[in-house]
mmCIF file of the N, C-alpha and C atoms, coordinates in Angstrom:
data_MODEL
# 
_entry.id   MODEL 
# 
loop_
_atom_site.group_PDB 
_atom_site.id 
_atom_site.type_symbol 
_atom_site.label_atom_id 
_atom_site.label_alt_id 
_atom_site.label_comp_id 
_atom_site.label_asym_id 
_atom_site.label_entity_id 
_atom_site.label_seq_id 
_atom_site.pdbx_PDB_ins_code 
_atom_site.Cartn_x 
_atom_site.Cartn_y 
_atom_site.Cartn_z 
_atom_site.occupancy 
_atom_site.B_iso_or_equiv 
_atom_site.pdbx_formal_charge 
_atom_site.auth_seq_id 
_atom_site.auth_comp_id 
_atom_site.auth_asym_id 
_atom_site.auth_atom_id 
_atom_site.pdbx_PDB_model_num 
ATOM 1   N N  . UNK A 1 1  ? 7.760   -15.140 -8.277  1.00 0.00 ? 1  UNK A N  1 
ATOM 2   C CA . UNK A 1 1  ? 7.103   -13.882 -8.603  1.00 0.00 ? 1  UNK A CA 1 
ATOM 3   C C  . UNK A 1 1  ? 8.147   -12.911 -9.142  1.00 0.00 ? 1  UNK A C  1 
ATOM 4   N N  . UNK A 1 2  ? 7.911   -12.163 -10.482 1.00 0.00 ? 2  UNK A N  1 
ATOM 5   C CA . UNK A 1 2  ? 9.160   -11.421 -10.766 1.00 0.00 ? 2  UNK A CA 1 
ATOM 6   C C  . UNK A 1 2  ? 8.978   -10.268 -9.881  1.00 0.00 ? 2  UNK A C  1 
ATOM 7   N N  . UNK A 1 3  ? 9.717   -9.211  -10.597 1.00 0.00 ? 3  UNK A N  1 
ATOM 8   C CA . UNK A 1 3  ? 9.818   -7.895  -9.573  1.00 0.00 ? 3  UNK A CA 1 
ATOM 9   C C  . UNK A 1 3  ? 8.771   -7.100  -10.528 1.00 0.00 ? 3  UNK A C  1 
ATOM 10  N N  . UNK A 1 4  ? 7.998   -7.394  -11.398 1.00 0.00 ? 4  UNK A N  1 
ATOM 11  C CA . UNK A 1 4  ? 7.219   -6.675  -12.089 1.00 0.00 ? 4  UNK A CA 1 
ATOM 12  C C  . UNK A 1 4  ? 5.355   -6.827  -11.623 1.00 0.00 ? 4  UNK A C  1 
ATOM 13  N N  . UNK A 1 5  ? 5.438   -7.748  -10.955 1.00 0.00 ? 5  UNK A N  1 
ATOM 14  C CA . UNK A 1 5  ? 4.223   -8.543  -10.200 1.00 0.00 ? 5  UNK A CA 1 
ATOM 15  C C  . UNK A 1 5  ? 3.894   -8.004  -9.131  1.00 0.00 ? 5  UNK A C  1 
ATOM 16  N N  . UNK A 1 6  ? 2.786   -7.398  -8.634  1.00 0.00 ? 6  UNK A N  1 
ATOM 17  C CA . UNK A 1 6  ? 2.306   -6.952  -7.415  1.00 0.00 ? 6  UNK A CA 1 
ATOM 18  C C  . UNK A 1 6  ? 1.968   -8.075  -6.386  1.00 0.00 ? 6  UNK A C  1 
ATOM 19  N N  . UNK A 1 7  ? 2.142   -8.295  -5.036  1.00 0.00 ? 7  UNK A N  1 
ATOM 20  C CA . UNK A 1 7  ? 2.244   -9.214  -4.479  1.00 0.00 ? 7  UNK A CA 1 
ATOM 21  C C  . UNK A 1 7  ? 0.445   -9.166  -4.358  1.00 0.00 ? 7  UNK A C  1 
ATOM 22  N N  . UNK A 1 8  ? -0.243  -8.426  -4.871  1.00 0.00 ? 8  UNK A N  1 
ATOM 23  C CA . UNK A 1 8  ? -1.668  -9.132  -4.781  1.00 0.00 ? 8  UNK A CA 1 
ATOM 24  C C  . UNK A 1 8  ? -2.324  -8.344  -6.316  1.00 0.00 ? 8  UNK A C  1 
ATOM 25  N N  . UNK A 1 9  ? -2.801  -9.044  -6.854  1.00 0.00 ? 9  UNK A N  1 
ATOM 26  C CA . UNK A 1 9  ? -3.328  -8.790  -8.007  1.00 0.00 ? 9  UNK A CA 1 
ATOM 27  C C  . UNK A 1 9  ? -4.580  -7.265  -7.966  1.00 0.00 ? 9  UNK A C  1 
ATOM 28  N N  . UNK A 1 10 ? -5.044  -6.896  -6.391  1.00 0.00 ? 10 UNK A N  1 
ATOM 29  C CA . UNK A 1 10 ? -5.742  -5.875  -6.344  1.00 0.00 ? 10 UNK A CA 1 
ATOM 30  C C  . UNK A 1 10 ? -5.101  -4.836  -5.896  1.00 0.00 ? 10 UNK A C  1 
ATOM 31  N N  . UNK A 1 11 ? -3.811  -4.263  -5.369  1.00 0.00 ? 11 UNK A N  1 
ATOM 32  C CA . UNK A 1 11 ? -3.355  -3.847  -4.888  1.00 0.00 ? 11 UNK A CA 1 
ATOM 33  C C  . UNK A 1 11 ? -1.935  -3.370  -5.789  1.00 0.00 ? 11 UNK A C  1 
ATOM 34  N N  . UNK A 1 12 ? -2.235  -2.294  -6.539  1.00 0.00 ? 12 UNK A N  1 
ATOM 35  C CA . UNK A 1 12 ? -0.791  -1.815  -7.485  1.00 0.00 ? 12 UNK A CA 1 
ATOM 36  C C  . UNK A 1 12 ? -1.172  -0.253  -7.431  1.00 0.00 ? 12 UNK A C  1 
ATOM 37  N N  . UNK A 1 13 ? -0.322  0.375   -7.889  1.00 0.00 ? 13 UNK A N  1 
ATOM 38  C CA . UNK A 1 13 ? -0.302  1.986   -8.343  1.00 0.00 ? 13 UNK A CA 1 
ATOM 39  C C  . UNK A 1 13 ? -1.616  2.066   -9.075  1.00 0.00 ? 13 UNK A C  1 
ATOM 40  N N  . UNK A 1 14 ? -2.714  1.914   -9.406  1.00 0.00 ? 14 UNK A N  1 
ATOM 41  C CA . UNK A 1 14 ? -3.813  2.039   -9.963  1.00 0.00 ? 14 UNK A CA 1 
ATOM 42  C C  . UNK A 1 14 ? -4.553  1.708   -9.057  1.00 0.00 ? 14 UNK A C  1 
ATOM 43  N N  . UNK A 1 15 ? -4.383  0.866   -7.949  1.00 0.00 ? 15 UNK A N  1 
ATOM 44  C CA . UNK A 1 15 ? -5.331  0.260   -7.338  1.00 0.00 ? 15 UNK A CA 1 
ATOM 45  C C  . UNK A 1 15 ? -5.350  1.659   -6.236  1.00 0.00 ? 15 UNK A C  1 
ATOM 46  N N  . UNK A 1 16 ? -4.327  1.728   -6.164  1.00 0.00 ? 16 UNK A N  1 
ATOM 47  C CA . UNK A 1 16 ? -3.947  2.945   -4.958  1.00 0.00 ? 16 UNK A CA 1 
ATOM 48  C C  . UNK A 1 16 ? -4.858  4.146   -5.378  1.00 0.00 ? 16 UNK A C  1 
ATOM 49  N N  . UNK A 1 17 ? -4.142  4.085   -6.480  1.00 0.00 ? 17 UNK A N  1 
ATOM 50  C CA . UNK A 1 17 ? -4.847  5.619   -7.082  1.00 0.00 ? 17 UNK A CA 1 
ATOM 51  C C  . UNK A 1 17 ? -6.160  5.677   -7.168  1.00 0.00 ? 17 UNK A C  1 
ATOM 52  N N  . UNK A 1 18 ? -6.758  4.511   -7.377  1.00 0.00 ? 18 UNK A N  1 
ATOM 53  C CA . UNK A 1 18 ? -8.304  4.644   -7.517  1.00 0.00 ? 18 UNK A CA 1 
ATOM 54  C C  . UNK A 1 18 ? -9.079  4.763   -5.915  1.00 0.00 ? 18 UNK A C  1 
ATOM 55  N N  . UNK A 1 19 ? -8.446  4.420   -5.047  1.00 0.00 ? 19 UNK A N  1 
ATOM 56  C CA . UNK A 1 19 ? -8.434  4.416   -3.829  1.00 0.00 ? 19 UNK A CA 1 
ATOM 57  C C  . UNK A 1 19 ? -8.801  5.887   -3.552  1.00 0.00 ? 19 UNK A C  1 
ATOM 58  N N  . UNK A 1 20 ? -7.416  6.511   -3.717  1.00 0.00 ? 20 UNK A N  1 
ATOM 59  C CA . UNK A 1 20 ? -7.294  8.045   -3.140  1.00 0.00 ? 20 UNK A CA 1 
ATOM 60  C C  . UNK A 1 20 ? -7.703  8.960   -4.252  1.00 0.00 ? 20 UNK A C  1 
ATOM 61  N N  . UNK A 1 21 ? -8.437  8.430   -5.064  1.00 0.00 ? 21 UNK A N  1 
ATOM 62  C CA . UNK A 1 21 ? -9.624  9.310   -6.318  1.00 0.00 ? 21 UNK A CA 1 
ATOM 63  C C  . UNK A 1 21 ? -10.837 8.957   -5.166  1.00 0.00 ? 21 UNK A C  1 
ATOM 64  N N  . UNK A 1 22 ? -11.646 8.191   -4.700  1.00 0.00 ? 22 UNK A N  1 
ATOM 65  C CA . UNK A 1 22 ? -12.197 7.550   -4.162  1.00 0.00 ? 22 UNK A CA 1 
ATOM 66  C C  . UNK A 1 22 ? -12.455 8.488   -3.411  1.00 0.00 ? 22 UNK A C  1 
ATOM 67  N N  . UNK A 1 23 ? -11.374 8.325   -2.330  1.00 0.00 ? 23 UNK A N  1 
ATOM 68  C CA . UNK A 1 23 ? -11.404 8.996   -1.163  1.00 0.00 ? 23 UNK A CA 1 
ATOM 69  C C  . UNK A 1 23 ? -11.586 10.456  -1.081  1.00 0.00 ? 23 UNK A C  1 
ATOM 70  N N  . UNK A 1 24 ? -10.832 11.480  -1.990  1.00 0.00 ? 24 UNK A N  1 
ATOM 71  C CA . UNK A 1 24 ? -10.926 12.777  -2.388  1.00 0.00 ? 24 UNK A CA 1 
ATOM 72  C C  . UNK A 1 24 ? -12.390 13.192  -2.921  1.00 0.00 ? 24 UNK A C  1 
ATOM 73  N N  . UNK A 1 25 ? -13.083 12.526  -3.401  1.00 0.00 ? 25 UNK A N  1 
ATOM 74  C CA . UNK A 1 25 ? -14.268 12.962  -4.121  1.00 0.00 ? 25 UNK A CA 1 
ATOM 75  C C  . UNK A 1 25 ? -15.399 12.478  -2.919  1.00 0.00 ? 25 UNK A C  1 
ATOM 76  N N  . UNK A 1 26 ? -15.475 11.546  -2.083  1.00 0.00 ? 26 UNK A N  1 
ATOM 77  C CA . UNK A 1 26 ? -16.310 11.511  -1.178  1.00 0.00 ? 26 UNK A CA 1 
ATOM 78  C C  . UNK A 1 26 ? -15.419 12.345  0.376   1.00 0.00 ? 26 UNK A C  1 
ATOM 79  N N  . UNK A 1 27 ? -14.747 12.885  0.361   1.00 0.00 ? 27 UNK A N  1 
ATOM 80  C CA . UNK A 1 27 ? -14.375 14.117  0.953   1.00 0.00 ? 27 UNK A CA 1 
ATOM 81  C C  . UNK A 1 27 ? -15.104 15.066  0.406   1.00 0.00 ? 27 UNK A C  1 
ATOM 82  N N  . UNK A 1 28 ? -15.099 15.566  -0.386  1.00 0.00 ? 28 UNK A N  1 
ATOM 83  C CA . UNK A 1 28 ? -15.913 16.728  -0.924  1.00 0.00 ? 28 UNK A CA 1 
ATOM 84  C C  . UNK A 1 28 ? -17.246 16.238  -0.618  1.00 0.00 ? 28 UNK A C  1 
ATOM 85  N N  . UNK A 1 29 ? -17.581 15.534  -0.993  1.00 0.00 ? 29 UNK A N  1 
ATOM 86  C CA . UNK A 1 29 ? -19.631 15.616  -1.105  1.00 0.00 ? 29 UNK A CA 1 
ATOM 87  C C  . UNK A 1 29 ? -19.435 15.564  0.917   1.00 0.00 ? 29 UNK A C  1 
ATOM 88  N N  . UNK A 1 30 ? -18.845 15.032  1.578   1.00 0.00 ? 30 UNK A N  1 
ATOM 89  C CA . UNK A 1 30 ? -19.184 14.744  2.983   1.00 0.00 ? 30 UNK A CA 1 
ATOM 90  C C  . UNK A 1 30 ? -18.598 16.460  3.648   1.00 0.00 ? 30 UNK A C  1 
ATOM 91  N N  . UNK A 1 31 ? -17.605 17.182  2.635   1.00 0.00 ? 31 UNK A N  1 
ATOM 92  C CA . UNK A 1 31 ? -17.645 19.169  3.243   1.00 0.00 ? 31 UNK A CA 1 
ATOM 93  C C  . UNK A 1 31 ? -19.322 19.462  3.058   1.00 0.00 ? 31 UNK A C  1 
ATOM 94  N N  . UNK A 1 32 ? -19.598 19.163  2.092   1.00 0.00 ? 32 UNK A N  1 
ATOM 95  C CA . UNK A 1 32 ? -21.096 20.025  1.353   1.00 0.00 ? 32 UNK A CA 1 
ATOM 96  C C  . UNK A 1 32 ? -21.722 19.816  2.973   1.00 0.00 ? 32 UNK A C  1 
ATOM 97  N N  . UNK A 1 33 ? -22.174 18.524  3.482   1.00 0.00 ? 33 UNK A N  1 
ATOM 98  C CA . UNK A 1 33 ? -22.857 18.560  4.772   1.00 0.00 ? 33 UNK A CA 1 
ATOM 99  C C  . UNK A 1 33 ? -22.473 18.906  5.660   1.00 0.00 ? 33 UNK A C  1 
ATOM 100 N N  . UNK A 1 34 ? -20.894 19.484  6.103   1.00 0.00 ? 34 UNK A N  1 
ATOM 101 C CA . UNK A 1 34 ? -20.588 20.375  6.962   1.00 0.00 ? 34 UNK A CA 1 
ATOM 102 C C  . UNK A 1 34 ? -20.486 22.286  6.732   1.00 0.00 ? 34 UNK A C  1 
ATOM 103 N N  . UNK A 1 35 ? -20.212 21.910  5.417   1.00 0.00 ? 35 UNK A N  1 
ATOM 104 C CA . UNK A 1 35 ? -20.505 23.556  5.194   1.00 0.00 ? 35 UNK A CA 1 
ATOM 105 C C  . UNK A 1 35 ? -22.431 23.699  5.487   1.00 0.00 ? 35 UNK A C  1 
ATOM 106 N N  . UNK A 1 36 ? -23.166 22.917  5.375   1.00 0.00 ? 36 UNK A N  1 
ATOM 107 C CA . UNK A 1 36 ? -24.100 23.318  5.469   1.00 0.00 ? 36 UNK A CA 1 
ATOM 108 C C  . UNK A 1 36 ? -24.960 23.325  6.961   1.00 0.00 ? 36 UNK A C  1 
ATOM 109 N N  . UNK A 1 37 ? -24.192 22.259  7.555   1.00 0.00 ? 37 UNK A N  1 
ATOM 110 C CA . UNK A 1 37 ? -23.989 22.117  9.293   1.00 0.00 ? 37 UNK A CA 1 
ATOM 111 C C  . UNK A 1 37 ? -23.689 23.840  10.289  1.00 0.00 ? 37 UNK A C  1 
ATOM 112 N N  . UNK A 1 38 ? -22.675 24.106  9.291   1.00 0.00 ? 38 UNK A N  1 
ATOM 113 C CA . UNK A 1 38 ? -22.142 25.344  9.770   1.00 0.00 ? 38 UNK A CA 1 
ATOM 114 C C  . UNK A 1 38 ? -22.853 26.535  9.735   1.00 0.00 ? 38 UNK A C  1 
ATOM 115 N N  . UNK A 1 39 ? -23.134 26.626  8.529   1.00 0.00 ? 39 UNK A N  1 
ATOM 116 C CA . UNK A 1 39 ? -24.199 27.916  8.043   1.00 0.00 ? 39 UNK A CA 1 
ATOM 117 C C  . UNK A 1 39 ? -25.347 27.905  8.709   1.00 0.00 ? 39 UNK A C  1 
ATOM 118 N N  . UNK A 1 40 ? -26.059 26.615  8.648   1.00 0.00 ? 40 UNK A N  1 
ATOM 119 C CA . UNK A 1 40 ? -27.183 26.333  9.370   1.00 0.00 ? 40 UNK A CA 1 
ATOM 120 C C  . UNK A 1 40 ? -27.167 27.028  11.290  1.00 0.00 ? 40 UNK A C  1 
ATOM 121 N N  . UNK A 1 41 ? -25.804 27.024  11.585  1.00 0.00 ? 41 UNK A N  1 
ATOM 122 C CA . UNK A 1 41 ? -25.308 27.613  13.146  1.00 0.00 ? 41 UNK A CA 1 
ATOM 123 C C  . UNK A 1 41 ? -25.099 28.461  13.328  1.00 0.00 ? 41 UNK A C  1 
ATOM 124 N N  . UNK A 1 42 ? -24.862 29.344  11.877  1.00 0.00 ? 42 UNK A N  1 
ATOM 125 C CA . UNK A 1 42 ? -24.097 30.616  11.784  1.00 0.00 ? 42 UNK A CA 1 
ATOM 126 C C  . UNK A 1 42 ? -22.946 30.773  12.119  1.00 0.00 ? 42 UNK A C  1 
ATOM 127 N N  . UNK A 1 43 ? -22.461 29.977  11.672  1.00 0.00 ? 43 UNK A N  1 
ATOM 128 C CA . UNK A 1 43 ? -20.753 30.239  11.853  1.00 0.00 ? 43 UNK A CA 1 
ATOM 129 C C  . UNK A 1 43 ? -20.156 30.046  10.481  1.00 0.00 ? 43 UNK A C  1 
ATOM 130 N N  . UNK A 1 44 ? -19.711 31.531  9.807   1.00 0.00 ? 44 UNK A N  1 
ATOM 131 C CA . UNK A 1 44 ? -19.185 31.646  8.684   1.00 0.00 ? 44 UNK A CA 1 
ATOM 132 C C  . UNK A 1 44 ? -18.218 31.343  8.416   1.00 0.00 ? 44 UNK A C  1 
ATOM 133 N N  . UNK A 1 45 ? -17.235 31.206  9.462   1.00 0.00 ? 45 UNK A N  1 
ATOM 134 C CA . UNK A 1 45 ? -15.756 30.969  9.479   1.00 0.00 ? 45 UNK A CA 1 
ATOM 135 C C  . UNK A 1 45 ? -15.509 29.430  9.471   1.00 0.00 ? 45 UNK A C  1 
ATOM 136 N N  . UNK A 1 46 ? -16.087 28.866  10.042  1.00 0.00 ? 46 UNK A N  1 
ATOM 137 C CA . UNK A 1 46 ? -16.219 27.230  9.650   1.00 0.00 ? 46 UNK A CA 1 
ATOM 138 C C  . UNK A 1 46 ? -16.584 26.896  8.661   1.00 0.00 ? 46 UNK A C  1 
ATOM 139 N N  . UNK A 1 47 ? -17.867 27.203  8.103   1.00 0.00 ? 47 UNK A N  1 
ATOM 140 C CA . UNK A 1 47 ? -18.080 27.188  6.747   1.00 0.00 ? 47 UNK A CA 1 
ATOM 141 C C  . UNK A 1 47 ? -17.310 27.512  5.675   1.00 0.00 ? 47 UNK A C  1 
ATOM 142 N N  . UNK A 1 48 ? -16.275 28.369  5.537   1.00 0.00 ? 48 UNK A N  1 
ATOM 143 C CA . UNK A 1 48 ? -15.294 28.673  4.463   1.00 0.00 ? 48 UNK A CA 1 
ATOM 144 C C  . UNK A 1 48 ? -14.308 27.828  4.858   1.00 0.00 ? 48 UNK A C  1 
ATOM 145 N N  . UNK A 1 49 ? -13.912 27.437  5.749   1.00 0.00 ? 49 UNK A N  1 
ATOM 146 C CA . UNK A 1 49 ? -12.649 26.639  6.230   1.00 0.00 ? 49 UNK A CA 1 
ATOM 147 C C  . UNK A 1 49 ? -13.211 25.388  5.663   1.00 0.00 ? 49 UNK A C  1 
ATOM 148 N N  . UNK A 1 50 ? -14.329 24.708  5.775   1.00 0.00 ? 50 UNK A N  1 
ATOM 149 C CA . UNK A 1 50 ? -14.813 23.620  4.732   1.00 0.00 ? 50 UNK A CA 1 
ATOM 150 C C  . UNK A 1 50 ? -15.121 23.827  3.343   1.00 0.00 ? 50 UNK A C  1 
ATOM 151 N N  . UNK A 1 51 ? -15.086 24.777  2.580   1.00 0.00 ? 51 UNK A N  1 
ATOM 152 C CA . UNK A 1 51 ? -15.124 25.054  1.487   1.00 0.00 ? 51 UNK A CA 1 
ATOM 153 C C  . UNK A 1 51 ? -14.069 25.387  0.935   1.00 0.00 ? 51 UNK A C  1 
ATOM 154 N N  . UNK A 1 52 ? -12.810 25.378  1.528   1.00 0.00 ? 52 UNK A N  1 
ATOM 155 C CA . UNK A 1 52 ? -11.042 25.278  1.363   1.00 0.00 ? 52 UNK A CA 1 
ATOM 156 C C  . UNK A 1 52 ? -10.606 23.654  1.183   1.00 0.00 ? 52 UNK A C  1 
ATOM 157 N N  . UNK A 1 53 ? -11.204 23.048  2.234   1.00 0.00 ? 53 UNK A N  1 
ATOM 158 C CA . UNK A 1 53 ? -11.272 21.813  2.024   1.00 0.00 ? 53 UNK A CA 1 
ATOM 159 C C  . UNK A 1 53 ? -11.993 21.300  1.175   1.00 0.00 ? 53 UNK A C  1 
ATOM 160 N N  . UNK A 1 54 ? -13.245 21.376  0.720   1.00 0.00 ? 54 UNK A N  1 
ATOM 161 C CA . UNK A 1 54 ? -14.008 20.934  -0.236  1.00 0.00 ? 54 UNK A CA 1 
ATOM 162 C C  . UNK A 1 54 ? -13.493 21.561  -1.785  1.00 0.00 ? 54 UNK A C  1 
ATOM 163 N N  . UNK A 1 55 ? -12.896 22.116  -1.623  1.00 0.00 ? 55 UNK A N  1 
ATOM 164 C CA . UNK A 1 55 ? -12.021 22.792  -2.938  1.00 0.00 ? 55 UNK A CA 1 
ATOM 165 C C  . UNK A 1 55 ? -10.702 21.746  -3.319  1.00 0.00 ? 55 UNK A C  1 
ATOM 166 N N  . UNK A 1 56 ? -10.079 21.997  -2.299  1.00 0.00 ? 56 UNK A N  1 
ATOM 167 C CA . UNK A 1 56 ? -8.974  20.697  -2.532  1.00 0.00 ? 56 UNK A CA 1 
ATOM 168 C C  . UNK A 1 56 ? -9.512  19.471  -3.008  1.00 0.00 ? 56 UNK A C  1 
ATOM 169 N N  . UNK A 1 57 ? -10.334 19.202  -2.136  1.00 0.00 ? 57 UNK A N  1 
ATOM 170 C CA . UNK A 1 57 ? -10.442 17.984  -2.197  1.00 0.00 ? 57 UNK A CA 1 
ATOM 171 C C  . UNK A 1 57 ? -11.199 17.566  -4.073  1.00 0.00 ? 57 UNK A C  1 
ATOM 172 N N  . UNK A 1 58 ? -11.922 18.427  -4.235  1.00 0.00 ? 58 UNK A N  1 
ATOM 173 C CA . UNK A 1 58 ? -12.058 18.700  -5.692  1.00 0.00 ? 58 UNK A CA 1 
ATOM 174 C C  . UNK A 1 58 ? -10.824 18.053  -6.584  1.00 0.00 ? 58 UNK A C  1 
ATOM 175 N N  . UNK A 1 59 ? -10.085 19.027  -6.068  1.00 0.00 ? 59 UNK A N  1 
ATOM 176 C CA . UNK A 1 59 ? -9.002  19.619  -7.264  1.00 0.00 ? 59 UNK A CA 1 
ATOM 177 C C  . UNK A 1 59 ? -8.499  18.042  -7.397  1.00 0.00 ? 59 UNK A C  1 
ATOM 178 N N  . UNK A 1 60 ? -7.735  17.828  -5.686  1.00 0.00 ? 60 UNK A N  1 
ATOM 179 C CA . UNK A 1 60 ? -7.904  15.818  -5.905  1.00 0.00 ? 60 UNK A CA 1 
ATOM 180 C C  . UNK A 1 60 ? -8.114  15.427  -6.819  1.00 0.00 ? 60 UNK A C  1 
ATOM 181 N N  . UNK A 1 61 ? -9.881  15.215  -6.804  1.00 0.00 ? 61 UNK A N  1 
ATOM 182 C CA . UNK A 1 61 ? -10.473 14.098  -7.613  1.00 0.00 ? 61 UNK A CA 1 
ATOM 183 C C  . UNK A 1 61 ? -10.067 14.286  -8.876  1.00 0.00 ? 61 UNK A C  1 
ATOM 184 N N  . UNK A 1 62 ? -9.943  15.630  -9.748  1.00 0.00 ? 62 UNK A N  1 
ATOM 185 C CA . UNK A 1 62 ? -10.172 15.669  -10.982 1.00 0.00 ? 62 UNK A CA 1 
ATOM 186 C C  . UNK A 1 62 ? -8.868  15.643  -11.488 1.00 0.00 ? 62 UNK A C  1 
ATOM 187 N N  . UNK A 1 63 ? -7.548  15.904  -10.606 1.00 0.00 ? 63 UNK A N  1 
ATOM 188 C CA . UNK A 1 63 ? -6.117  15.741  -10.826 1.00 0.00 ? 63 UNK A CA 1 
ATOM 189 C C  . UNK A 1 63 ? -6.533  13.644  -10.917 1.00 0.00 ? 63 UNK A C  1 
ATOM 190 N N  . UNK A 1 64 ? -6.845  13.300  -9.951  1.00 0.00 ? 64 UNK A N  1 
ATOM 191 C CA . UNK A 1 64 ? -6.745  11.962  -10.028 1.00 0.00 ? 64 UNK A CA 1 
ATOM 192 C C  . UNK A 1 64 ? -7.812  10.955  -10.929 1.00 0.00 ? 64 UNK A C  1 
ATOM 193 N N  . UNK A 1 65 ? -8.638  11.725  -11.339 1.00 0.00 ? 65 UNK A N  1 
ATOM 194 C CA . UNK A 1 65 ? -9.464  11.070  -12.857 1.00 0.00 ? 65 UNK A CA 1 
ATOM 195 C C  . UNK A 1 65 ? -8.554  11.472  -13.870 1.00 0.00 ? 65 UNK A C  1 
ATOM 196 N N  . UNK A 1 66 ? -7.629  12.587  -14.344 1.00 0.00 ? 66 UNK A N  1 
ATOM 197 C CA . UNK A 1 66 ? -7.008  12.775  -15.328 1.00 0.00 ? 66 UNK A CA 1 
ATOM 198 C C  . UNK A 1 66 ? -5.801  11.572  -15.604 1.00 0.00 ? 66 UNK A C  1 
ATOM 199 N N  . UNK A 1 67 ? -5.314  11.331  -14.352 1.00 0.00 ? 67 UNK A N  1 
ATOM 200 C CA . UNK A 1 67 ? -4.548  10.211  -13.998 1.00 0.00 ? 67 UNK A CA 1 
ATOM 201 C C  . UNK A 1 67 ? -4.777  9.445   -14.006 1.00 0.00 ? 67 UNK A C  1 
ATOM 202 N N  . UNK A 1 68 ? -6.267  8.399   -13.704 1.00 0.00 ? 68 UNK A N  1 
ATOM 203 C CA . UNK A 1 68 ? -6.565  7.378   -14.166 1.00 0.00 ? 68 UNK A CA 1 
ATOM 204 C C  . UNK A 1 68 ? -7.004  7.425   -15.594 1.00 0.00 ? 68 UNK A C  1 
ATOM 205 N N  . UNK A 1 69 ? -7.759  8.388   -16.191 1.00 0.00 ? 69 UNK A N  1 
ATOM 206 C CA . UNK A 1 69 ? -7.676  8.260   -17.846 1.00 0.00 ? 69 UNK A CA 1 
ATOM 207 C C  . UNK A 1 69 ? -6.623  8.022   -18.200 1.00 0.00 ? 69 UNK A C  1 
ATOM 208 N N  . UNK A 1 70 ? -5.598  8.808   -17.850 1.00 0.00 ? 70 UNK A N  1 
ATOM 209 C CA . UNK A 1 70 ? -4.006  8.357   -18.783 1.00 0.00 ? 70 UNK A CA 1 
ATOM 210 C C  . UNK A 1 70 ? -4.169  7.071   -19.172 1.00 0.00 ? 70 UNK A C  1 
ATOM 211 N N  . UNK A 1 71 ? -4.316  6.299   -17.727 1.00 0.00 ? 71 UNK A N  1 
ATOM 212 C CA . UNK A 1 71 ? -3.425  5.230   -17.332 1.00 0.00 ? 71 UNK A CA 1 
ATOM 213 C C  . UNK A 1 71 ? -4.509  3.954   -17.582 1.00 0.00 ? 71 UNK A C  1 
ATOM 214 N N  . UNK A 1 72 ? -5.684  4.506   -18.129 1.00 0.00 ? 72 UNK A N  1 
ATOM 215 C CA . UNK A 1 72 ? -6.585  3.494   -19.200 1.00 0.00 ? 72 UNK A CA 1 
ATOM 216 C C  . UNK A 1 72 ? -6.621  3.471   -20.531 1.00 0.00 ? 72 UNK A C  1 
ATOM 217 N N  . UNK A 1 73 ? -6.221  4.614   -20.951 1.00 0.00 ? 73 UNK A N  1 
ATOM 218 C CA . UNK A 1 73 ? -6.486  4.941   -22.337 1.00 0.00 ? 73 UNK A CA 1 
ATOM 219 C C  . UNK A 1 73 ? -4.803  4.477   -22.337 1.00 0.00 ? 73 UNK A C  1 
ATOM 220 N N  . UNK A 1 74 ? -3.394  4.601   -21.904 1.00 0.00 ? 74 UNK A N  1 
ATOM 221 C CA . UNK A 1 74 ? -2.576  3.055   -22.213 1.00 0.00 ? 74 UNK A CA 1 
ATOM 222 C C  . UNK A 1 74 ? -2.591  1.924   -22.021 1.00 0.00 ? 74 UNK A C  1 
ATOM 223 N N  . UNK A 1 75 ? -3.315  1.338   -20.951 1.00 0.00 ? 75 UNK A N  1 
ATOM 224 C CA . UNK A 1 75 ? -4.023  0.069   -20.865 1.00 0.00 ? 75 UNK A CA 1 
ATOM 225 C C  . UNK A 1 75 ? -4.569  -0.395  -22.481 1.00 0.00 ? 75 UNK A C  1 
ATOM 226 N N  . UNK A 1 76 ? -5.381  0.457   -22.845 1.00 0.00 ? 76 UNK A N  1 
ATOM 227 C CA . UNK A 1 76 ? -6.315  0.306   -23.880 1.00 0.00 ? 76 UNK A CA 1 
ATOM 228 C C  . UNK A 1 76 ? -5.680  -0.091  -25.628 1.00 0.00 ? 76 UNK A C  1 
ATOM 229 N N  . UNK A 1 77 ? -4.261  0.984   -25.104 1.00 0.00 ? 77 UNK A N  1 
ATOM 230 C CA . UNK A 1 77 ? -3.366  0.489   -26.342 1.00 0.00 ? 77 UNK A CA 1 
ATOM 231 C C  . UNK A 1 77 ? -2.425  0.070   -26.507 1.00 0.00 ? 77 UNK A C  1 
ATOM 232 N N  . UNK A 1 78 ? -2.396  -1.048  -25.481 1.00 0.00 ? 78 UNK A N  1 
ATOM 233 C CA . UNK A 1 78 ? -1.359  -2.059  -25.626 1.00 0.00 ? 78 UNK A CA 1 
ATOM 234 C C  . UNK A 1 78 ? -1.648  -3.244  -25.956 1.00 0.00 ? 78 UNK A C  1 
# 
């Protein structure tokens, strides 16, 4: 196996990344049902503290779709 070979064909820096794109964007949709858990209790302060998180976790996904476009659209032209 050279040193350029991932020791499993599913598992490389893309695989990762699509992982923790993955993960960041179903973070967000799973705040929406606690911000709405919260409000529903009246507790405002929980509710914004998940909408800090559901913000990040945003920012995540769309930092990490920009990053997987890169890294298809050079796939694409090689």
């Amino acid at each position: 196996m050279s040193a350029t070979t991932p020791a499993s064909a599913l598992k490389d820096k893309n695989y990762n990344l699509v992982c923790v794109l993955e993960a960041s964007l179903r973070n967000a949709w799973s705040m929406q049902t606690y911000i709405e858990d919260a409000e529903r209790e009246g507790d405002s302060e929980l509710a914004e503290w998940f909408r800090k998180i559901q913000h990040n976790s945003l920012k995540a996904g769309d930092q990490g779709k920009q990053l997987l476009r890169a890294r298809l659209d050079e796939d694409g032209s090689s």
